[in-house]
VOBA-1610 file (N, C-alpha, C; in pm, whole numbers, padded with zeros to 5 digits, always signed):
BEGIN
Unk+08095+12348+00921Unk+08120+12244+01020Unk+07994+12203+01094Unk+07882+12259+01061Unk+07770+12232+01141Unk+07683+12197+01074Unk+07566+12097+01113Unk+07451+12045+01041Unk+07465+11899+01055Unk+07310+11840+01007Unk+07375+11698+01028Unk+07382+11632+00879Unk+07455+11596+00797Unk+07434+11467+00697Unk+07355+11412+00665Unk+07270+11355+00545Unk+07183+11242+00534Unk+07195+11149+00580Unk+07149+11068+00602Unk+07126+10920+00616Unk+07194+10843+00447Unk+07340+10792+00472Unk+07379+10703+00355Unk+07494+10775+00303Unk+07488+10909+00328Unk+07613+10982+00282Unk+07759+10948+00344Unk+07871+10948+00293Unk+07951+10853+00330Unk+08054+10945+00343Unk+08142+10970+00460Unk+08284+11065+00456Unk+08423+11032+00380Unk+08510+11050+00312Unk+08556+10968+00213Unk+08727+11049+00311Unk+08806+10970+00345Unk+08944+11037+00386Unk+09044+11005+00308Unk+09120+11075+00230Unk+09169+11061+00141Unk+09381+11105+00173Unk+09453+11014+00192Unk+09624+11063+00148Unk+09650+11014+00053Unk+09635+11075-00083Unk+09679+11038-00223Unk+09868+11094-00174Unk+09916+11176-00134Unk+10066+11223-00122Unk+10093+11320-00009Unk+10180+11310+00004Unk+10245+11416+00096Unk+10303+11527+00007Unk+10225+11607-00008Unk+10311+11758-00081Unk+10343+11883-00015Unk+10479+11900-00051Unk+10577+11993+00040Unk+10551+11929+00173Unk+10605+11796+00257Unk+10566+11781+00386Unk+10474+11803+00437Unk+10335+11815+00373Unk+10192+11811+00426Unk+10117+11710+00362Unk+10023+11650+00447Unk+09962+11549+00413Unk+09826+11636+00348Unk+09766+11555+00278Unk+09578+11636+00204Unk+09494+11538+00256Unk+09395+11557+00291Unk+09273+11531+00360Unk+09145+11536+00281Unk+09099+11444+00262Unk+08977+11566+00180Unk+08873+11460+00223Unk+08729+11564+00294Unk+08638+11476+00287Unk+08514+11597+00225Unk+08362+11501+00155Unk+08282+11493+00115Unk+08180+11596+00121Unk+08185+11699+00198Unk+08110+11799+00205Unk+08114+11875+00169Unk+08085+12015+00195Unk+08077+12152+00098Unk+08209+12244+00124Unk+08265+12246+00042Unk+08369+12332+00010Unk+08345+12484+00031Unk+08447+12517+00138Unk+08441+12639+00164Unk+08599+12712+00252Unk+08621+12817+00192Unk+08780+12876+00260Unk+08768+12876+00423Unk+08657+12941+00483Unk+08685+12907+00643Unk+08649+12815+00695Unk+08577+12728+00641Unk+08568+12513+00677Unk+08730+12507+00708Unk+08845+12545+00566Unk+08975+12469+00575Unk+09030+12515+00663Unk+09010+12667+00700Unk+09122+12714+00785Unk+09056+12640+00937Unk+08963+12655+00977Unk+08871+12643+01085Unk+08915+12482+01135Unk+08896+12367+01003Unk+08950+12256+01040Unk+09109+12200+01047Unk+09159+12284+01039Unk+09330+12298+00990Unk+09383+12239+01159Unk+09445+12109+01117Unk+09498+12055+01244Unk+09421+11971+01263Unk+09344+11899+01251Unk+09230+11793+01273Unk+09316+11694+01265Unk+09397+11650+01216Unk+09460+11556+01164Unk+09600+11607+01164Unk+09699+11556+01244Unk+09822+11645+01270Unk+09874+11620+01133Unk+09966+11765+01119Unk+10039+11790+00992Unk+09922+11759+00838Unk+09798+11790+00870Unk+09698+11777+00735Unk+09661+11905+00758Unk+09575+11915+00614Unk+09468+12026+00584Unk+09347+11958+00549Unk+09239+11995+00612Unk+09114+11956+00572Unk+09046+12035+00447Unk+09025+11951+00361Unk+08914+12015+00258Unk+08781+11963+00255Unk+08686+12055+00198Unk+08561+12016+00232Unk+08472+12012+00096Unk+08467+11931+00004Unk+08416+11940-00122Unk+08273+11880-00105Unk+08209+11940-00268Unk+08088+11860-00337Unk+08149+11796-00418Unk+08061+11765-00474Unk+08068+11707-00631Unk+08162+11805-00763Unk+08066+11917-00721Unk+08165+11968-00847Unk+08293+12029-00820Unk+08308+12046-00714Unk+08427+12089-00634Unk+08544+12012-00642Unk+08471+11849-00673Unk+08591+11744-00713Unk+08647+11718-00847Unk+08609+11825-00910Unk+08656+11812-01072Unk+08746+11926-01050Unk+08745+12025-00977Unk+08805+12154-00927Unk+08933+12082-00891Unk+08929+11982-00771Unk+09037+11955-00703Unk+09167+11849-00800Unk+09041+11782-00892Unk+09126+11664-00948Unk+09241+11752-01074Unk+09203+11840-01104Unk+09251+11918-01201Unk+09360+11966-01085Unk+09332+12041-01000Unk+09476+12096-00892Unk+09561+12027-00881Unk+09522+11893-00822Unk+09635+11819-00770Unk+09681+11749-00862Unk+09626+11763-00997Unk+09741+11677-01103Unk+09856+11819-01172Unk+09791+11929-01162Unk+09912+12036-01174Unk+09999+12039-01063Unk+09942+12021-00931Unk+10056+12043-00793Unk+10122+11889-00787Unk+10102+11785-00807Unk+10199+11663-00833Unk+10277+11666-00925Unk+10285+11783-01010Unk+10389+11807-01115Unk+10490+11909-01087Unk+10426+12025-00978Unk+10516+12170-00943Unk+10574+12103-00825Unk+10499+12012-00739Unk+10577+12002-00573Unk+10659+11827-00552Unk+10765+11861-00509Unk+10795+11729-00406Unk+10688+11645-00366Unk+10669+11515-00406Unk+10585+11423-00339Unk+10660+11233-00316Unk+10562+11246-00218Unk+10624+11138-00153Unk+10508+11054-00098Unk+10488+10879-00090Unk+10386+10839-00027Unk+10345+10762-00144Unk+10165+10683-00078Unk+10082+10642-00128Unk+09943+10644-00089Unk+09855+10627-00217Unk+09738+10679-00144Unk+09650+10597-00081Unk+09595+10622+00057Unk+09507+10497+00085Unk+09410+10567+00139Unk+09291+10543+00174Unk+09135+10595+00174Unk+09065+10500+00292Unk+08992+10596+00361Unk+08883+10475+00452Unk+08739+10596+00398Unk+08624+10463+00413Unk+08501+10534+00374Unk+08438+10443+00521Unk+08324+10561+00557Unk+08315+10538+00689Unk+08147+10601+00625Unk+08029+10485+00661Unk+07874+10500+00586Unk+07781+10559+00730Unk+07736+10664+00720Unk+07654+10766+00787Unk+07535+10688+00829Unk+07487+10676+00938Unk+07363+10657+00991Unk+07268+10762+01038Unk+07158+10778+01049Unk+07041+10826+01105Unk+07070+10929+01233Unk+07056+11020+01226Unk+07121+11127+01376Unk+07254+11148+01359Unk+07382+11082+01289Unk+07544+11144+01376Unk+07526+11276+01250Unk+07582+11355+01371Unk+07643+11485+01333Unk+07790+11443+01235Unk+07808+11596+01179Unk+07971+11597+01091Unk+08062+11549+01194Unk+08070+11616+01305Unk+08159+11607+01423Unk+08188+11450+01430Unk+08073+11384+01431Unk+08115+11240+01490Unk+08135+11168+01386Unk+08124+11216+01278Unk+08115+11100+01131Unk+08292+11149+01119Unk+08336+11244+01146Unk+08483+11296+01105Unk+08579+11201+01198Unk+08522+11242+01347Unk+08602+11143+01453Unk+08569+10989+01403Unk+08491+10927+01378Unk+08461+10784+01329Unk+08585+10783+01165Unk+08558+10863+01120Unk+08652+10874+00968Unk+08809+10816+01030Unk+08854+10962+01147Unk+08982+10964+01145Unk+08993+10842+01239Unk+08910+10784+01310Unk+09004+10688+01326Unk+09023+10550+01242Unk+08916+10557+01171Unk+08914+10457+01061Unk+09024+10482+00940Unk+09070+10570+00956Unk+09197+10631+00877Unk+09334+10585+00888Unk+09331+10606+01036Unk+09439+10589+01115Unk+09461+10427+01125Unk+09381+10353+01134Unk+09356+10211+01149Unk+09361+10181+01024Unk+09342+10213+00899Unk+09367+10154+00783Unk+09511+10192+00732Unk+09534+10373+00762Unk+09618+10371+00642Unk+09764+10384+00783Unk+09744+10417+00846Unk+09884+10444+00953Unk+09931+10296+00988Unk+10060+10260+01000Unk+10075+10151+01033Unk+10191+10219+01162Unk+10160+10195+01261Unk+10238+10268+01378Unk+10312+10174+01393Unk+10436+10159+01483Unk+10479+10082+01560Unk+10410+10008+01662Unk+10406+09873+01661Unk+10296+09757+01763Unk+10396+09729+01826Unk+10364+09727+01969Unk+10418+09649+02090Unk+10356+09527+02194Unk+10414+09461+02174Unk+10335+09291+02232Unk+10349+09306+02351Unk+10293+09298+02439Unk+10261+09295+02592Unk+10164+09174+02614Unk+10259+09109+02684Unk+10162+08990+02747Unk+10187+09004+02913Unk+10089+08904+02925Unk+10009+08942+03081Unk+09978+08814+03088Unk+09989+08731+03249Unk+09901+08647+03325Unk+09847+08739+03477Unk+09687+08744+03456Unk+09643+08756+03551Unk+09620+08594+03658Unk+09647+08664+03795Unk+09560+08563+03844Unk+09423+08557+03995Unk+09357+08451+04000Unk+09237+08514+04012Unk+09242+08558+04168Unk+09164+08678+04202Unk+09150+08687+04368Unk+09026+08747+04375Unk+08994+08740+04493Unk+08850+08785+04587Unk+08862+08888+04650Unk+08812+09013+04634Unk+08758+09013+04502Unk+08895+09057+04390Unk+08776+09075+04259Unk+08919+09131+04190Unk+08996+09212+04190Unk+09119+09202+04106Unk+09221+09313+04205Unk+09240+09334+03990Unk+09231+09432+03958Unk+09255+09516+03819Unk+09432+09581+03833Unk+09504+09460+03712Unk+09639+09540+03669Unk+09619+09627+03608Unk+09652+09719+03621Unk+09691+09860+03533Unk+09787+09845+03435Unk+09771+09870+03316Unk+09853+09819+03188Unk+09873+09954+03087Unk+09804+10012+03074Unk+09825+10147+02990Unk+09781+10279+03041Unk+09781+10345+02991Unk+09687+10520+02971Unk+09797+10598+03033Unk+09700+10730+03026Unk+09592+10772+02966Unk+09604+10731+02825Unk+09475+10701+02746Unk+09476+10673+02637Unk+09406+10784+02571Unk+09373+10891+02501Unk+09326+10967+02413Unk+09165+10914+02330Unk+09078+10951+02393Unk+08976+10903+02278Unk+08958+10943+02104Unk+08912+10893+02052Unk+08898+10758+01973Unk+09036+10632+01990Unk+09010+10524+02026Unk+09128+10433+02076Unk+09037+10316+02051Unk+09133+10225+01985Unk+09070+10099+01992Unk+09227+10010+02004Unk+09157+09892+02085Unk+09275+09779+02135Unk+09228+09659+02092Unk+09322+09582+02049Unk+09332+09448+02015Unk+09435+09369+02099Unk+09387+09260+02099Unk+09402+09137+02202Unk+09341+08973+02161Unk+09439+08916+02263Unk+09402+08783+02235Unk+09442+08772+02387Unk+09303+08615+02420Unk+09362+08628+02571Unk+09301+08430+02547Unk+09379+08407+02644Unk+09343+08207+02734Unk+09292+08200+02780Unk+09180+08152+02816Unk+09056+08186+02957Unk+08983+08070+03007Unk+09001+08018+03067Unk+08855+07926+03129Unk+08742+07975+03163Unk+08735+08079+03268Unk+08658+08125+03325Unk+08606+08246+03295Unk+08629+08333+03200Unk+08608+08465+03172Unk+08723+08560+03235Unk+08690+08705+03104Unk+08835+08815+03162Unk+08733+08941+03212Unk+08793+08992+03245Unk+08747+09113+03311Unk+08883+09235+03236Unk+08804+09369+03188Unk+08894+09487+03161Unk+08819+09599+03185Unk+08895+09687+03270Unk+08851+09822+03333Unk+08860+09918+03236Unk+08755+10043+03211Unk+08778+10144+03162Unk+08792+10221+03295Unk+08924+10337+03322Unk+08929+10391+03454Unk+08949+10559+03417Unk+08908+10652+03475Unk+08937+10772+03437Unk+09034+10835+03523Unk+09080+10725+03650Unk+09217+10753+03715Unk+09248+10622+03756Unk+09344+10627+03816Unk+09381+10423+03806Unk+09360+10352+03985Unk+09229+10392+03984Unk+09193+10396+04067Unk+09044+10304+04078Unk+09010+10185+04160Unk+08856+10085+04139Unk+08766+10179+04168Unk+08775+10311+04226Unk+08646+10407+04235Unk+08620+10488+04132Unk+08742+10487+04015Unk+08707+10568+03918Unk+08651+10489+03785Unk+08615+10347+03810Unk+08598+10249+03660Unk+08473+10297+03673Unk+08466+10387+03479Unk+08346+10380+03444Unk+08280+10289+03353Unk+08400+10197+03321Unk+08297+10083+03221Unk+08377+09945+03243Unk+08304+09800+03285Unk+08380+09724+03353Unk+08337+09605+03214Unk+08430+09569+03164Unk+08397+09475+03075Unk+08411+09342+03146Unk+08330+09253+03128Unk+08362+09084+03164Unk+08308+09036+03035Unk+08380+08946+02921Unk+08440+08896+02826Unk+08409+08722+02871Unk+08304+08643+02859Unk+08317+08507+02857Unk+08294+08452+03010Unk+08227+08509+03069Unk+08201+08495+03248Unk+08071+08378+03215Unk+07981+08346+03327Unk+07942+08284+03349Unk+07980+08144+03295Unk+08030+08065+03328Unk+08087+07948+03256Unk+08169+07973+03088Unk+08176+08090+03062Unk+08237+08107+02887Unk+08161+08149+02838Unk+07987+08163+02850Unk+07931+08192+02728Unk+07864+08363+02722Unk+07888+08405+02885Unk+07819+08538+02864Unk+07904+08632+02872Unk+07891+08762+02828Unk+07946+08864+02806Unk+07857+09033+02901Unk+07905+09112+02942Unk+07787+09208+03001Unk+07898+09317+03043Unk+07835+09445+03031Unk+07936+09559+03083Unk+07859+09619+03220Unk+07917+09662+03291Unk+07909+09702+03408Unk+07929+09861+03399Unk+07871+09982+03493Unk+07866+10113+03485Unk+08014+10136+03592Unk+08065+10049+03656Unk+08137+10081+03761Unk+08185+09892+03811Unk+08274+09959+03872Unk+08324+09842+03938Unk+08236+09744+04041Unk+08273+09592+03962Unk+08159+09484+03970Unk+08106+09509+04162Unk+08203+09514+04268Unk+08164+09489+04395Unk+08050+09621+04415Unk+08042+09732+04322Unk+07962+09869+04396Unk+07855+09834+04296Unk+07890+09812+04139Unk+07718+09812+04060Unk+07702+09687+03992Unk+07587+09656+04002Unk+07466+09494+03999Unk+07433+09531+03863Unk+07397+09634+03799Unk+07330+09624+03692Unk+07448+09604+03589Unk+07333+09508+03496Unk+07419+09474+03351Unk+07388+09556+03228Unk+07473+09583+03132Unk+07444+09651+03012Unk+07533+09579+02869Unk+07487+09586+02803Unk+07505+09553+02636Unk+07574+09388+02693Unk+07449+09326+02705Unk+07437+09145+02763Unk+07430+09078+02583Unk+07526+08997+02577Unk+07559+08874+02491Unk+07637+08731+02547Unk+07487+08677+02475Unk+07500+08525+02511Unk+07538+08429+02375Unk+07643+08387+02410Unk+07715+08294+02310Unk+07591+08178+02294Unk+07567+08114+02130Unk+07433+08067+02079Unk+07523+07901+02181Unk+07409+07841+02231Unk+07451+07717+02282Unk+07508+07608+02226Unk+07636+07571+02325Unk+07680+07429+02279Unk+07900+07527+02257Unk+07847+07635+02253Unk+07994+07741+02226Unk+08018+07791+02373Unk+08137+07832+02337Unk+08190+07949+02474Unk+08283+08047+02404Unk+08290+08182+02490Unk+08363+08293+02404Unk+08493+08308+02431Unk+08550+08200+02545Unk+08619+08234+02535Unk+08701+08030+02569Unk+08820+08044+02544Unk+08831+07880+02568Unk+09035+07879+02639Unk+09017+07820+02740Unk+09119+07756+02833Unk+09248+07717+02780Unk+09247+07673+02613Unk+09356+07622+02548Unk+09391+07712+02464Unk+09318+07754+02382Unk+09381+07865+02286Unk+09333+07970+02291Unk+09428+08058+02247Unk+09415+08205+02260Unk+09271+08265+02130Unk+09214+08366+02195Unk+09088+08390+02104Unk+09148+08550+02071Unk+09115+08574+01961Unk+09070+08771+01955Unk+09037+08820+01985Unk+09001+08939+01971Unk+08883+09041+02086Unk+08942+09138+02020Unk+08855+09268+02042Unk+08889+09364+02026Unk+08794+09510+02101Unk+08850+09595+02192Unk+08793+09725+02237Unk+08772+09804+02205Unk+08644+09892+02146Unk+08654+10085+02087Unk+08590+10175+02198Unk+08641+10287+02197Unk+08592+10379+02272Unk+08609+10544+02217Unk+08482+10573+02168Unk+08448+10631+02087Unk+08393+10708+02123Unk+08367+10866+02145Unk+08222+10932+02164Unk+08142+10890+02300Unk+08238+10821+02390Unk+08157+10743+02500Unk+08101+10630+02512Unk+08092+10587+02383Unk+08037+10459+02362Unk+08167+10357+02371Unk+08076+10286+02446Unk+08234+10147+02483Unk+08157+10013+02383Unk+08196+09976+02265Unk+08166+09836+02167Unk+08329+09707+02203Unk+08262+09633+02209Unk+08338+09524+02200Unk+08314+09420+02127Unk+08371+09389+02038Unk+08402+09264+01949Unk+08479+09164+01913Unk+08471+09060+01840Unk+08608+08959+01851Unk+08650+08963+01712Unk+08791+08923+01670Unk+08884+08939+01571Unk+08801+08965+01504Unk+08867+08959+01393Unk+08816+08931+01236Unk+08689+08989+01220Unk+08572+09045+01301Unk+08471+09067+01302Unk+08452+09227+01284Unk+08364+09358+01235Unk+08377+09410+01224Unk+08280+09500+01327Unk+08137+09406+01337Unk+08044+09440+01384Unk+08055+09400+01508Unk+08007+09505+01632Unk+08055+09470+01776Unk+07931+09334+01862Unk+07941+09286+01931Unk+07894+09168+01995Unk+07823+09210+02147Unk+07932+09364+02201Unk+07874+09403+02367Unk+07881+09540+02292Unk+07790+09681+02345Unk+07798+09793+02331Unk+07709+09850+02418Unk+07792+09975+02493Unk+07743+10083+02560Unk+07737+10199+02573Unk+07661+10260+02594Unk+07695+10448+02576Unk+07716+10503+02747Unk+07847+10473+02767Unk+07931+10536+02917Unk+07856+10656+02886Unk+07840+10788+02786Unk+07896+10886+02769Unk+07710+10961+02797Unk+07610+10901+02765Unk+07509+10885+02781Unk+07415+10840+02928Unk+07534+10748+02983Unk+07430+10719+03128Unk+07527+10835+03206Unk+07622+10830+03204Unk+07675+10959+03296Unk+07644+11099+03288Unk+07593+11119+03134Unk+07585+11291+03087Unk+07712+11350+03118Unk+07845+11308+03046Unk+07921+11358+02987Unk+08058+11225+02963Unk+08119+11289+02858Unk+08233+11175+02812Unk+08384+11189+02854Unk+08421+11090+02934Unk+08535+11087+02942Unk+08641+11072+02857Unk+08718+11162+02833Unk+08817+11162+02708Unk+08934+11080+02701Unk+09005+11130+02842Unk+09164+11018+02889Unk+09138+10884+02950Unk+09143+10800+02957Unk+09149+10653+02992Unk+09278+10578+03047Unk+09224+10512+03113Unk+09332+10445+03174Unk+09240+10287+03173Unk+09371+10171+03149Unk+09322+10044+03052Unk+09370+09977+03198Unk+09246+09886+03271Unk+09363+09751+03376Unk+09239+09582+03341Unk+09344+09540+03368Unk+09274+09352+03298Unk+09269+09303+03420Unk+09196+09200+03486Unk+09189+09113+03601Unk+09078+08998+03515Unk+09170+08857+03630Unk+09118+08765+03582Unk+08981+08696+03640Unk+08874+08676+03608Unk+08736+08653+03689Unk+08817+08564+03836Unk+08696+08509+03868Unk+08672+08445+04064Unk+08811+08375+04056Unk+08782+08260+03961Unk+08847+08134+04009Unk+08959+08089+03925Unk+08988+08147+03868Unk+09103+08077+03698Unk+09190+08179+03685Unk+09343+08184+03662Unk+09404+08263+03575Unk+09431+08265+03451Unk+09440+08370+03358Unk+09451+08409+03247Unk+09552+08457+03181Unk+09601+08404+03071Unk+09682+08478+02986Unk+09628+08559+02878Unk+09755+08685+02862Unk+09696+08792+02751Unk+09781+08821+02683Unk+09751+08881+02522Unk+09848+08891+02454Unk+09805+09024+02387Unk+09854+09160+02388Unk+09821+09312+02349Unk+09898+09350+02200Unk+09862+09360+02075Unk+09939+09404+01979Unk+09857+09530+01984Unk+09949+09618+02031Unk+09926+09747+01995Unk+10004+09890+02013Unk+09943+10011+01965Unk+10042+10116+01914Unk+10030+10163+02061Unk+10020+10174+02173Unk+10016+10198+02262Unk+10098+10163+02383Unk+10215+10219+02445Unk+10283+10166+02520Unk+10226+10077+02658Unk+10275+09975+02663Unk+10209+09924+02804Unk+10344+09948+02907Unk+10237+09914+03026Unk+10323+09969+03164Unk+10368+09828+03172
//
């Protein structure tokens, strides 16, 4: 479980079946009996395996004898999640499973819509949490004026450690905040929509989407994969907040509508 990865090596998560009521797991590294027991539970109701190369001629031979001796049920679907420069196993596994979970889990989605509206200063609805890190949210929101969304570690404006504003300055800028806008001035992970655009628009509803990962807060819009605002909360504070609590407010002067598809109950 320890060491770091190359640069390019890729974690591969694998549910080919559910046998005997357990799901199989298998990612890309070195195969070994106390890796499985050690990672056992990583993934509720899985077993982690930890292969090479030749270890996967080992396994492909098993599981075509155990799809013949056991009950199976399911289909198989896979996320591959590509290693960069510095992440540890630890974080390439958490990046895996939730890329797992987001590809192959299809949870139950619940639509929660929302009109904020605007006051002086802002006043943050509280809409979910605690949320569990790795979590990512999707949304579509109406905006003239830009949205504002709190990361809070109690539901409380003294506890926001990451203040998103989404399309502020007239629509085109974007900037995260360390804390709630009235106590901190400084800006972080600043994007400016290329001129003549705005990010966010008054008539129709746009995409967006939130991750919070390892401390790092990325934000991006639909369809897009690669994030647009990103920050490392987990880095300027020296340490990461795990539970979350989610609240939306609408900038100075405009109210906003919102629209939440997600596996996450709202309040």
């Amino acid at each position: 479980m320890k060491g770091t990865p190359h640069a390019g090596q890729q974690l591969v998560l694998i549910e080919p079946v559910q046998i005997a009521g357990w799901d199989l797991v298998v990612m890309d590294t070195t195969f070994n009996k106390r890796a499985r027991r050690d990672s056992f539970g990583i993934v509720t109701r899985s077993i982690v395996v930890r292969l090479d190369w030749w270890t996967t001629v080992i396994l492909h031979i098993s599981l075509a004898i155990v799809c013949y001796a056991l009950p199976l049920s399911g289909e198989m679907c896979s996320a591959i999640i590509p290693n960069t420069e510095g992440e540890t196993k630890t974080i390439l596994q958490k990046k895996t499973v939730l890329a797992f979970r987001s590809n192959c889990r299809q949870p139950e989605k619940y639509r929660c819509e929302y009109l904020t509206e605007p006051s002086i200063p802002q006043t943050f609805r509280y809409i979910m949490g605690p949320l569990s890190m790795p979590f990512k949210l999707d949304f579509e929101v109406k905006s003239k004026g830009g949205i504002m969304i709190a990361l809070f570690e109690k539901n409380t404006n003294e506890s926001i450690f990451a203040e998103i504003n989404i399309g502020g300055w007239g629509g085109d800028k974007s900037v995260i905040r360390a804390c709630y806008s009235y106590i901190c001035k400084d800006l972080f992970g600043e994007y400016n929509e290329p001129a003549g655009r705005s990010t966010v628009d008054e008539f129709e509803f746009r995409p967006f989407w939130i991750e919070y990962t390892e401390g790092v807060v990325s934000v991006g819009k639909g369809g897009q994969q690669t994030a647009f605002s990103k920050w490392d909360a987990g880095a300027y504070y020296g340490r990461v907040t795990s539970e979350v609590y989610i609240g939306i407010s609408a900038a100075l002067f405009y109210a906003d509508s919102w629209v939440f598809n997600t596996p996450y109950i709202c309040k």
